[in-house]
C-alpha positions in Angstrom: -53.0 -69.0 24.6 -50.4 -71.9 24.3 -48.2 -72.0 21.7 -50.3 -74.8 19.5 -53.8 -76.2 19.9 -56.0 -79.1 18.8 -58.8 -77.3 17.0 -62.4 -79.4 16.1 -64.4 -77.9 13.6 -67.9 -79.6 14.4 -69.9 -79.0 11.8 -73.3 -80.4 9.6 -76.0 -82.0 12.1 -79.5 -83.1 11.9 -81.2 -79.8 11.7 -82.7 -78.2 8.4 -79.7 -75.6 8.7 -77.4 -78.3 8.0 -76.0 -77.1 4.5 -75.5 -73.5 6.4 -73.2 -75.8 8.9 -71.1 -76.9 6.0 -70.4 -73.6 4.6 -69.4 -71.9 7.8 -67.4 -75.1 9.0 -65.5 -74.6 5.1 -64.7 -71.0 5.7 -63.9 -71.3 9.6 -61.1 -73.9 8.6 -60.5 -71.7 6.0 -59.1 -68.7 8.2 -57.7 -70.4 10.9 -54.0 -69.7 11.3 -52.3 -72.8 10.4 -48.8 -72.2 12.6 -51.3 -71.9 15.8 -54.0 -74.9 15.2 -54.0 -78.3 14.3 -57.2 -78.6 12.5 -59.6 -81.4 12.6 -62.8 -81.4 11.2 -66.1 -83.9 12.4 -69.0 -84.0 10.6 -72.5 -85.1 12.0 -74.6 -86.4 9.2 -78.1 -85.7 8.7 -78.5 -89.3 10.3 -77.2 -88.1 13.5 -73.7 -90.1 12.6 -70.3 -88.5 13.7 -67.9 -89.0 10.8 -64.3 -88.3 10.5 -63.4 -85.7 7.4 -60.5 -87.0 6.0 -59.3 -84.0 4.9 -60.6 -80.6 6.8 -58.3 -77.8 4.1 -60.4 -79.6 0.9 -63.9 -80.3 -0.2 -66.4 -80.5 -3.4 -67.8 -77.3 -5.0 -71.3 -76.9 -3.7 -73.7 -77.7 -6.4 -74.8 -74.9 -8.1 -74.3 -72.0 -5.2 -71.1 -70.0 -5.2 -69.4 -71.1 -1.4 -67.1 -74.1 -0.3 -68.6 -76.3 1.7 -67.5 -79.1 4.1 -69.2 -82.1 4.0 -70.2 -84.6 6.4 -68.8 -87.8 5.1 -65.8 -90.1 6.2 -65.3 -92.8 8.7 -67.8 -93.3 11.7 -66.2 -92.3 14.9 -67.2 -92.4 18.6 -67.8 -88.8 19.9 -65.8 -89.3 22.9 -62.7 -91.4 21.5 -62.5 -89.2 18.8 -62.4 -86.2 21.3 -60.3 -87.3 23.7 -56.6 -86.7 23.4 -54.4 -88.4 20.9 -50.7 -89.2 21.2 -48.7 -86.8 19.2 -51.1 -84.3 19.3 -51.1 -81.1 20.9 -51.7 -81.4 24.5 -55.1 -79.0 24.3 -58.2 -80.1 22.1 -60.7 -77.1 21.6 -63.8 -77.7 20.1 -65.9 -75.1 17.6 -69.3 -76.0 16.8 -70.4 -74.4 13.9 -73.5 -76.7 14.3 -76.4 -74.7 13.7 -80.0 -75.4 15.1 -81.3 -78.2 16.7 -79.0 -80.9 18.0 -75.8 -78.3 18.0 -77.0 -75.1 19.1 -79.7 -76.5 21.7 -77.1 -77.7 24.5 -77.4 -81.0 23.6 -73.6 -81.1 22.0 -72.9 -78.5 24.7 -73.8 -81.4 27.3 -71.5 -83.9 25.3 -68.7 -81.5 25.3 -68.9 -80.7 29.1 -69.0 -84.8 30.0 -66.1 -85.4 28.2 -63.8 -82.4 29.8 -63.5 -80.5 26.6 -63.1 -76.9 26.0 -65.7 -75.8 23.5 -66.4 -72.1 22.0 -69.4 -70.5 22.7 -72.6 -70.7 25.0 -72.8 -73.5 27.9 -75.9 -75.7 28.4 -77.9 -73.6 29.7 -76.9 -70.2 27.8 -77.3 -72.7 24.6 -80.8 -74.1 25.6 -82.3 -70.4 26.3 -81.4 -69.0 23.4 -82.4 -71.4 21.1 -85.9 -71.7 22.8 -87.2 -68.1 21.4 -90.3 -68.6 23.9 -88.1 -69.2 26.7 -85.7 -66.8 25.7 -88.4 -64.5 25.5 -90.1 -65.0 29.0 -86.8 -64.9 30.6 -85.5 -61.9 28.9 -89.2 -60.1 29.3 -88.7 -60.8 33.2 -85.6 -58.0 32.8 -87.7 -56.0 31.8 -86.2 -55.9 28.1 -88.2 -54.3 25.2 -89.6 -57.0 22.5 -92.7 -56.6 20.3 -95.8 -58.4 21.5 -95.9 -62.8 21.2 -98.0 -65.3 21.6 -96.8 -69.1 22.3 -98.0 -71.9 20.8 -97.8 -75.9 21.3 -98.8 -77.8 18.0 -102.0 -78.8 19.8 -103.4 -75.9 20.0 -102.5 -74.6 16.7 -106.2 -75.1 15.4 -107.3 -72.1 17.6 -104.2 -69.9 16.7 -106.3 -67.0 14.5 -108.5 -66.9 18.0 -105.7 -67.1 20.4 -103.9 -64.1 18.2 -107.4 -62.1 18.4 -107.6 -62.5 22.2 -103.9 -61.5 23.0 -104.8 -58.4 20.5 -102.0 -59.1 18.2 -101.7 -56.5 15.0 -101.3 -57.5 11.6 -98.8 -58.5 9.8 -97.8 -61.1 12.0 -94.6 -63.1 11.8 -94.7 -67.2 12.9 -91.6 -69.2 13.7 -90.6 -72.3 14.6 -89.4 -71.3 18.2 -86.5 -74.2 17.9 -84.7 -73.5 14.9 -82.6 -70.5 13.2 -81.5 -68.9 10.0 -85.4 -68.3 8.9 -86.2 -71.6 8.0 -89.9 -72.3 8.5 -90.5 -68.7 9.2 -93.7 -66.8 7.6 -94.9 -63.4 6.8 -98.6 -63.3 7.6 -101.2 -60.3 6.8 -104.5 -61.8 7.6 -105.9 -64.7 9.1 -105.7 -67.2 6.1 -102.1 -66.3 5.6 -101.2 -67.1 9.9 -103.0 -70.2 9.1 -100.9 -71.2 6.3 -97.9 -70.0 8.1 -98.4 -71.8 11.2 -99.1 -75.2 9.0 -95.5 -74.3 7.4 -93.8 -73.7 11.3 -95.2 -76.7 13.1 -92.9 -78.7 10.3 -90.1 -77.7 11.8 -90.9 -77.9 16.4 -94.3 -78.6 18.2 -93.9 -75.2 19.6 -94.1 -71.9 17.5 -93.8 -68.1 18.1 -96.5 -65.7 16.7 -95.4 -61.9 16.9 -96.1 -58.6 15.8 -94.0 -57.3 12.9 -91.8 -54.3 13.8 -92.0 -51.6 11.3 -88.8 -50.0 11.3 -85.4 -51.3 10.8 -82.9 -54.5 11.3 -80.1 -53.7 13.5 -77.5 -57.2 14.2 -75.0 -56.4 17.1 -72.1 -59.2 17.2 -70.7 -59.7 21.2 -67.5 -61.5 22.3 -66.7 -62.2 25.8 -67.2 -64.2 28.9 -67.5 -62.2 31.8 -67.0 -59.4 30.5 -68.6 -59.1 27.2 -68.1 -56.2 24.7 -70.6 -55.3 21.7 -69.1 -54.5 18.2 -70.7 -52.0 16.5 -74.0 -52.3 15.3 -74.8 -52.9 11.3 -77.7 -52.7 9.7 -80.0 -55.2 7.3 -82.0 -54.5 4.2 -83.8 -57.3 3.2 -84.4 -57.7 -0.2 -87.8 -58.9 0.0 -90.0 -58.9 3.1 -88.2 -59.8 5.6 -84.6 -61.1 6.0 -84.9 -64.9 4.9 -82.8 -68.0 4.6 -81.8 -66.7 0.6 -80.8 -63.4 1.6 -79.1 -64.8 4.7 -77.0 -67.6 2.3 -77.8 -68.0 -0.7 -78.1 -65.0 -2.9 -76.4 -62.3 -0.8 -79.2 -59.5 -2.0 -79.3 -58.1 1.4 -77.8 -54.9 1.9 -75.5 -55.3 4.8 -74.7 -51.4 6.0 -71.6 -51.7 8.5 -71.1 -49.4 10.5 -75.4 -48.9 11.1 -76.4 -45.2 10.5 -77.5 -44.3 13.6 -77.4 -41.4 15.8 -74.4 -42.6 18.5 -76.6 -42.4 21.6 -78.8 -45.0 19.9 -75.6 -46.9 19.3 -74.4 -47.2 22.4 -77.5 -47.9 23.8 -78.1 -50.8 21.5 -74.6 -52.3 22.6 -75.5 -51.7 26.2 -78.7 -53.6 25.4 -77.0 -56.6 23.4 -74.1 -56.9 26.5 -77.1 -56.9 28.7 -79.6 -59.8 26.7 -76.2 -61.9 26.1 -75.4 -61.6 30.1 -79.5 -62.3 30.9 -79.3 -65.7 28.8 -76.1 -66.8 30.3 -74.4 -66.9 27.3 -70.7 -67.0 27.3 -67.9 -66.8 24.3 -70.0 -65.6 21.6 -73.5 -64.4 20.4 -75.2 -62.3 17.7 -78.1 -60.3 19.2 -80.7 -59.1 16.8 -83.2 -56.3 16.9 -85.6 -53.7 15.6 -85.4 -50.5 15.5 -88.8 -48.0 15.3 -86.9 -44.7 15.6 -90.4 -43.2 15.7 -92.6 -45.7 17.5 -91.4 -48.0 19.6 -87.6 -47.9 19.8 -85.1 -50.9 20.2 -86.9 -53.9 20.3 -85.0 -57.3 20.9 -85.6 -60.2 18.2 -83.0 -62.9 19.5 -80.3 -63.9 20.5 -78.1 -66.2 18.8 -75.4 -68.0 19.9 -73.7 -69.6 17.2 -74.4 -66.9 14.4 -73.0 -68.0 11.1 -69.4 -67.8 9.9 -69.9 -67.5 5.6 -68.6 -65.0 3.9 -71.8 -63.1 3.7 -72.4 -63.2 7.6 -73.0 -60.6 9.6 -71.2 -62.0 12.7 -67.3 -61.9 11.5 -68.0 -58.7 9.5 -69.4 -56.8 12.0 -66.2 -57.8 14.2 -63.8 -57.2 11.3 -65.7 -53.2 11.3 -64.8 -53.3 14.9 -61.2 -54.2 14.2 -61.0 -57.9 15.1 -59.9 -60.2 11.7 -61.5 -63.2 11.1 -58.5 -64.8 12.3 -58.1 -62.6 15.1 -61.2 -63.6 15.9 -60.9 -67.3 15.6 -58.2 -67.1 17.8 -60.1 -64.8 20.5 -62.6 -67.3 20.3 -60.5 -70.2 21.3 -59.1 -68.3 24.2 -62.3 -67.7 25.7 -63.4 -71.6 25.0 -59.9 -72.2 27.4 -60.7 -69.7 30.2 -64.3 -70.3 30.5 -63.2 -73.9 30.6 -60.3 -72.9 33.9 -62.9 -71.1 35.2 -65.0 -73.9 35.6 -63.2 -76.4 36.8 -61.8 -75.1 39.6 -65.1 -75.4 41.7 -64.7 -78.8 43.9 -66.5 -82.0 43.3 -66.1 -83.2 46.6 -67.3 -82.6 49.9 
């Protein structure tokens, strides 16, 4: 690590998990060590506009919730000017894209990032692209041969027939439907019965023209936080208990009523075979930097199943990612700065393959 660094807190974005952007931008600005970084923060608004904030260390109470928040406001900017170095300015720029969903966690960003020469924490293109795709993350991840609980895929057009396409791939009630491009349970439904998927695949094809119908697993929610490039370690595993259903976008945000058990109650061969399993999904997907991998746990049925795999988990204060690497040992700012030191070698690494002939 050099001795000071440009850090970019890219946050907001187009996606319905924009406000979730805002409060993890707040708190990642928040924890950075201030002798290390020169912080910056850019906002994309919900326009798809990059604005400069004028002051990353301040912003407005959120209205009526109980987190700082950035917000995406300020001067327009062009990506790439605004990126590129500055005079007086640290001679490295890192970016952090706290940008959940669509349009930040997709690759697109990722793609913008790697055109302009710019280290940037977290997953690559492709790593970015397969994870946020949970059908594609799916195929690729059932091709390893890792455990999951049955799916079916669906484009919107063929969402009329999904009770009959869920009876034919023999699917078991209750049945959980997703958007299959989007995060932090937005859009996602709990279905018992056939008029419930209905409604709940109404609700998903809101949100992405392709959605993910799966079995429910009946057993518990174990979250696994990894860090690393190419070699990746797990932390160790905590456990959720929703407070209603399932664990939804309140619980995940808002409300905090989720019990968050850190470190997870488990017997330490299943432990370490969760970890082995998380190091293994987040090396499948090509995921570098950082990733929360999420699973199920039937202790007597099915075993470890794996949900997804996330690759920019959030950073509030109720998160499971930074608290499961502050049980492991690694402070938030410890881990901010681990981060930005795997943004920088994964960024050496790379550019030392040739572009000529």
């Amino acid at each position: 690590m050099p001795d000071r660094v440009r850090l970019v807190v890219l946050f907001g974005g187009q996606s319905a998990e924009h406000d979730v952007s805002c409060v993890s931008g707040w708190h990642v600005l928040r924890a950075a060590n201030r002798d290390r970084y020169q912080l910056e923060a850019i906002g994309i608004d919900r326009q798809g506009i990059w604005r400069q904030a004028d002051d990353p260390t301040t912003a407005p109470e959120a209205g009526g919730g109980t987190h700082d928040h950035l917000s995406a406001v300020g001067s327009p900017i062009n990506p790439m000017v605004a990126l590129a170095p500055q005079a007086g300015q640290p001679a490295l720029t890192v970016v952090l894209p706290v940008l959940h969903g669509p349009g930040g966690e997709d690759g697109t960003v990722q793609g913008l990032l790697e055109m302009a020469n710019v280290p940037f924490v977290g997953a690559g293109v492709l790593g970015s692209a397969l994870c946020m795709d949970k059908l594609k993350a799916k195929d690729v991840l059932a091709a390893h041969g890792m455990p999951q609980v049955p799916w079916i895929g669906l484009r919107e057009g063929d969402c009329a027939e999904v009770v009959a396409l869920a009876r034919a791939a023999g699917l078991q009630y209750p049945l959980f439907v997703k958007p299959a491009n989007l995060g932090s349970s937005v859009g996602v439904s709990r279905a018992t019965d056939e008029a419930a998927l209905e409604i709940a695949t109404a609700l998903a094809v809101r949100y992405d023209e392709w959605i993910v119908v799966e079995e429910s697993a009946h057993g518990r929610e174990i979250e696994v936080a990894v860090l690393g490039n190419t070699e990746p370690q797990a932390s160790v595993p905590g456990e959720i208990i929703p407070a209603g259903d399932f664990y939804d976008y309140n619980d995940k945000y808002l409300n905090g009523a989720a019990d968050l058990i850190i470190p997870a109650d488990l017997p330490p061969t299943t432990s370490e075979e969760i970890r082995r399993l998380a190091v293994a999904a987040f090396t499948i997907l090509r995921v570098d930097g950082m990733a929360r991998v999420d699973f199920f746990y039937e202790p007597d049925g099915r075993g470890l199943l794996i949900n997804e795999v996330n690759t920019i988990p959030g950073f509030t204060p109720i998160s499971m990612y930074p608290k499961l690497w502050a049980a492991t040992g690694v402070p938030y700012d410890a881990l901010i700065d681990e981060l930005v030191r795997l943004a920088l070698d994964r960024h050496a690494r790379r550019s030392r393959f040739s572009t000529t002939r």
